[in-house]
Structures are given as C-alpha cells and as structure tokens.
C-alpha positions in Angstrom: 259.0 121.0 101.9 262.4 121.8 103.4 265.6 121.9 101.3 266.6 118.3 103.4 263.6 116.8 102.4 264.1 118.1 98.6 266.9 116.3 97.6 269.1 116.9 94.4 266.5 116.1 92.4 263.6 118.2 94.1 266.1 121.0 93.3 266.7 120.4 90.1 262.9 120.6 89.3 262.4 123.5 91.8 265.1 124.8 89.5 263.3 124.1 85.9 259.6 125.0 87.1 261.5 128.3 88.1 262.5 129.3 84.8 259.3 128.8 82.6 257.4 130.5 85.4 260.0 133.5 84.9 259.9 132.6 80.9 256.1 132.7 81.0 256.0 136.0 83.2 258.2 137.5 80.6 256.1 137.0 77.9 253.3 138.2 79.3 255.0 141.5 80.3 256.6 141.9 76.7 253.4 141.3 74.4 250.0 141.2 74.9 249.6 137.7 72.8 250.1 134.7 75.0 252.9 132.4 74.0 252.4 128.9 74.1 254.7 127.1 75.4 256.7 124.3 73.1 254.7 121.0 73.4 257.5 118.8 73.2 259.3 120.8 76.6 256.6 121.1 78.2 256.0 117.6 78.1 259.7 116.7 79.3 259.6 119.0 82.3 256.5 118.4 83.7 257.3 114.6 82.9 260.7 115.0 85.5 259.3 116.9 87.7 256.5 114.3 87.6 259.3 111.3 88.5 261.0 113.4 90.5 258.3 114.2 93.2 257.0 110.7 92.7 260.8 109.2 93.9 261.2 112.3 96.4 257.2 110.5 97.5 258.9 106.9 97.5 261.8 108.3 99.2 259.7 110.0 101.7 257.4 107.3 102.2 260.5 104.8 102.4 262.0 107.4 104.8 258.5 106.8 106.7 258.3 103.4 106.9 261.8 102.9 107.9 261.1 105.8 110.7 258.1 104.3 111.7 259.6 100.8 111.6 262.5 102.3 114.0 259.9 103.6 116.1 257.8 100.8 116.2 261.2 99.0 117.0 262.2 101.4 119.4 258.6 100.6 121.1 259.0 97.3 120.9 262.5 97.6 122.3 260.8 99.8 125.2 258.2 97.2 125.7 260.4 94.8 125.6 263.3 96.8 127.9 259.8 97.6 130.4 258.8 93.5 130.6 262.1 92.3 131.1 262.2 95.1 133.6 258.8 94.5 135.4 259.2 90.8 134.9 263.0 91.0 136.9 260.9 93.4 139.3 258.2 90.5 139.9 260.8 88.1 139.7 263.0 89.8 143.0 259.7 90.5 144.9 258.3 87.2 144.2 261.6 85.8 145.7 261.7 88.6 148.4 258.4 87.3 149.4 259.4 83.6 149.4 262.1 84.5 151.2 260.0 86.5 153.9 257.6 83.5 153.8 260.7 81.3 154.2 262.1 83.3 157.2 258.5 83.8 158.6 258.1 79.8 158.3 261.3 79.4 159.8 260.9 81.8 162.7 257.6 80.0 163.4 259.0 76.5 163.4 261.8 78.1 165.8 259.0 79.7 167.8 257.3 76.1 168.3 260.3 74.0 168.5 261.3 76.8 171.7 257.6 76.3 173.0 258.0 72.6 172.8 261.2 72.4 174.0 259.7 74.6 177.5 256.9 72.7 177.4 259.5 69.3 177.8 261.4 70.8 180.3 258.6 71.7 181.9 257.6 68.6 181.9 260.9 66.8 182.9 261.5 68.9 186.0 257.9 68.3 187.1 259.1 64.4 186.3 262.5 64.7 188.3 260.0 66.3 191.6 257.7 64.0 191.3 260.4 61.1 191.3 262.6 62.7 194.5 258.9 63.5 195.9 258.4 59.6 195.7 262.0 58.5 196.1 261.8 60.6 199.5 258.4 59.1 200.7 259.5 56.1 199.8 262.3 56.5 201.9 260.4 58.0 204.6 258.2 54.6 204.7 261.1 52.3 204.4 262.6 54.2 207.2 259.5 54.1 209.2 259.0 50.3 208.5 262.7 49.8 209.3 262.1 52.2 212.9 259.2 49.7 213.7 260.3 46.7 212.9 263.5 47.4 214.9 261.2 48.7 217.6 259.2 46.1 217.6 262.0 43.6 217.8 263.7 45.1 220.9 260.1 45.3 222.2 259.9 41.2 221.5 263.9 40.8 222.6 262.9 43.0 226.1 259.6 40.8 226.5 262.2 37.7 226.2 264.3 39.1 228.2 262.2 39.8 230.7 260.5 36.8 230.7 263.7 35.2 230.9 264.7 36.9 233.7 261.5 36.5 235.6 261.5 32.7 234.5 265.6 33.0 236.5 264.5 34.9 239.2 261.0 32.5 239.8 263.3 29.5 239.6 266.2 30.9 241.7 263.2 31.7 244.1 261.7 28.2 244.1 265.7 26.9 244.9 266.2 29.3 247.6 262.8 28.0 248.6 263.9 24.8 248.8 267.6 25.1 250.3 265.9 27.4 252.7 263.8 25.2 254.0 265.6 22.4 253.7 267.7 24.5 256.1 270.8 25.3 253.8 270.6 28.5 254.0 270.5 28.7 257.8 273.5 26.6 257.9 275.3 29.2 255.5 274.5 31.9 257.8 276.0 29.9 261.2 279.0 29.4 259.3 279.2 33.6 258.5 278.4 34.0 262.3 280.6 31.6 263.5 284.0 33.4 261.2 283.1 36.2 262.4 282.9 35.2 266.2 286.1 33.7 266.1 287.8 36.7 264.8 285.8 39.2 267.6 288.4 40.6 270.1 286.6 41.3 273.1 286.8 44.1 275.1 286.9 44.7 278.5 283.3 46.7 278.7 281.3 43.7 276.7 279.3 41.8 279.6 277.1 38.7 279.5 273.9 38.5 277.6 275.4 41.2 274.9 273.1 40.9 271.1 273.5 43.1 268.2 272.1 43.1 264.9 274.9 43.1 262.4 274.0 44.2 258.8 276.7 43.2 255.9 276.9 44.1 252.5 278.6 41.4 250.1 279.4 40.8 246.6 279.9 37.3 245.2 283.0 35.4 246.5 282.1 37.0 250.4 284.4 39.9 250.0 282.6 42.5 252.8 281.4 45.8 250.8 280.5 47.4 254.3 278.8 46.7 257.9 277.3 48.5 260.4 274.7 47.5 263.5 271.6 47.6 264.2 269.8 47.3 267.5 272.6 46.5 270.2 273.0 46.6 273.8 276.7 47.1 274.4 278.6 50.3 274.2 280.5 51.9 271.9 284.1 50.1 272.1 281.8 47.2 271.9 279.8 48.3 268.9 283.5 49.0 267.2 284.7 45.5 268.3 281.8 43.9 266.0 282.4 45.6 263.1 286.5 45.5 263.0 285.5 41.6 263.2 283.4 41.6 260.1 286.1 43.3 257.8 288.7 40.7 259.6 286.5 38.1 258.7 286.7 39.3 254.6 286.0 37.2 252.1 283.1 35.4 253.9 282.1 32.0 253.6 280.2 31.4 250.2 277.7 28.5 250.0 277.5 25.2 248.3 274.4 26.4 246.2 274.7 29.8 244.7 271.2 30.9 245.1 271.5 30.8 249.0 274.1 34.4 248.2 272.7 37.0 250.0 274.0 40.1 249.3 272.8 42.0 252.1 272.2 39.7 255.0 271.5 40.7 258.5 271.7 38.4 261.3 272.3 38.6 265.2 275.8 38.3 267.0 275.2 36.6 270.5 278.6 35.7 271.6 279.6 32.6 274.4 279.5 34.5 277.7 
C-alpha cells in the first residue's frame, strides 16, 4: 500500500504496530522468558488498527466506486460523445445521399425535359415542312388550275373569235355575192376606171387599140397605197402615163356597200381611141 493510499490514519497504525513489534523484539533479545503483552493494549491497538484499515477499506472501496463510476461515466460520456458522433455522421451522409438522389433526380428530369423538348422541335419543324410542302403544292395546283382555266378560256374566246370572224367573213362573202352579182360591184369598178381615164394625159406614142392591166393597192376611203401594170402593149412613156393617172386619181371612189372594197383590185385600162 503506498503512503497516498495510507492516509493519516494508516500511518498512525503503521506507526503503533511498529513499536510493539520493536517492544516485542526487545524482549525477546533481553530475556529468555516471553513477555506477554498487556491485555488491555493489546486490545486497543489491534482494535484501531482494526477501524482504521476497515475506513482506509471503505475509503478505498469509496475511492473505487467513485473511480469506477467516473469511468463508467467517462464511457458513457464516450459512448455517448461516439453516437452523437456516428449518428451526425449518418445524419450528413444520409443528407449527402438525398441530396445526390435529389441532384441525380433532378438531372434526370432535366435530361428528359431536353429529350422532350428535341423530340417537339423535332416534331414542329417536320410540322412547319410538311405545311410549306402542302402550302407549296397547293399553290402549285391552284396555279395549274388557274394556268388552265385561263388557257382554256382564251382557247373558248379564240374559238369565238374565230367563229365570229368566219361567221363575218361567210356573211360579208354571201353580200359581195350578192352585190356582185347583182352587178354592184362591176359598177364600182367602171366608176374607178372611169376617174382614172379622165385624169390620163396621153402621150404622143399611145396609139389606137392600147390595153393594160392596171393593178392598185387601196386602203378604206380609196387613198392609192401603190400601182403598177401588168400585161400592156404600149411603151414605156405610155406605161408611165397610166400609173401618174392612178396616184392623180387618189382617193378613189368608194362604194355604196362596204363589202364591195377591194383592197387590191386589178382591172383593164382601154382608153377611147
């Protein structure tokens, strides 16, 4: 037992046991009798000593518990300190994970919401083509439809036209038909002939029985385009004499009925001898 663990009072009765064993080894070296020691202090030391090491024991054992209670404490504070640790530990990865699952789950929905939005634009351009695709041929057939009909209404105006014209030209035969040989026309004619014989000069060469063939070109009103001969037996001064009478003779006579015009007309020039 160490002299901390001892105590005042474990001295003191270190201190008493020390004497009567030195008292007793005394004796024993001084006479050969043994001495008995006195009842009555015999009975008081060993009766301290006795209380003594039995309050150093409850000291001791009070020392124990209250060093085994501070260590069971301390344990218990440890355990405690270690849960509270491991539980904050559990606690941060269980939040770290829910926040990994959170940011995983959000990158996902991110991941889809992309996909679906490609997938809709997708979607919408091949829309927008297929609309101008349909927009453009339906243009393309309107325009065609339009191309034809307008086609086919020139086609039906020319057809009119045409059968106007040949209706005009039929009837404007059938009346120069009729003034012809009713002899209109013939009478128009004389009167072109006769213009132009009154304004012939005639020249000395021109002899009896002289006949040309004079060919005029006319517009409407009798205004002379141009003249020339055809067959003719004079000469040239003669030939020259006929022609100068035709532009004299500009504007010709026009006739009573408009379809007896002739815009080229050819006729023969037989003077009076």
């Amino acid at each position: 037992m160490t002299g901390r663990a001892l105590g005042p009072y474990g001295w003191s009765l270190a201190l008493h046991g020390a004497v009567v064993l030195l008292l007793a080894l005394g004796a024993s070296f001084n006479s050969p009798e043994v001495i008995q020691p006195l009842p009555i202090e015999a009975v008081v030391v060993d009766q301290s000593v006795i209380e003594a090491l039995a309050l150093e024991r409850r000291i001791d054992d009070q020392r124990s518990r209250e060093a085994a209670a501070r260590r069971e404490r301390e344990r218990k504070a440890n355990e405690e300190q270690a849960r509270a640790e491991r539980e904050q530990r559990e606690a941060k990865e269980a939040a770290a994970a829910e926040l990994q699952s959170k940011r995983q789950a959000e990158a996902e929905r991110r991941k889809k919401a992309e996909a679906d939005a490609a997938v809709k634009r997708k979607a919408d351009k091949e829309a927008a083509a297929r609309k101008t695709r349909e927009q453009a041929e339906a243009r393309k057939k309107a325009d065609a439809e339009a191309a034809a009909k307008r086609k086919a209404d020139a086609d039906a105006r020319d057809r009119a036209q045409r059968e106007a014209d040949l209706q005009a030209r039929l009837a404007e035969e059938e009346r120069r038909a009729a003034a012809v040989s009713s002899g209109a026309q013939a009478q128009y004619v004389a009167q072109i002939r006769a213009r132009i014989q009154r304004n012939w000069i005639r020249p000395p060469s021109a002899r009896a029985g002289l006949k040309c063939v004079v060919k005029v070109t006319q517009i409407p009103g009798g205004e002379v385009v141009s003249a020339s001969l055809g067959a003719c037996n004079g000469d040239e001064a003669v030939k020259q004499s006929i022609i100068s009478a035709v532009l004299r003779s500009s504007p010709l006579p026009t006739p009573g009925d408009p379809t007896l015009f002739v815009r080229n007309l050819n006729f023969e020039f037989v003077p009076e001898d």
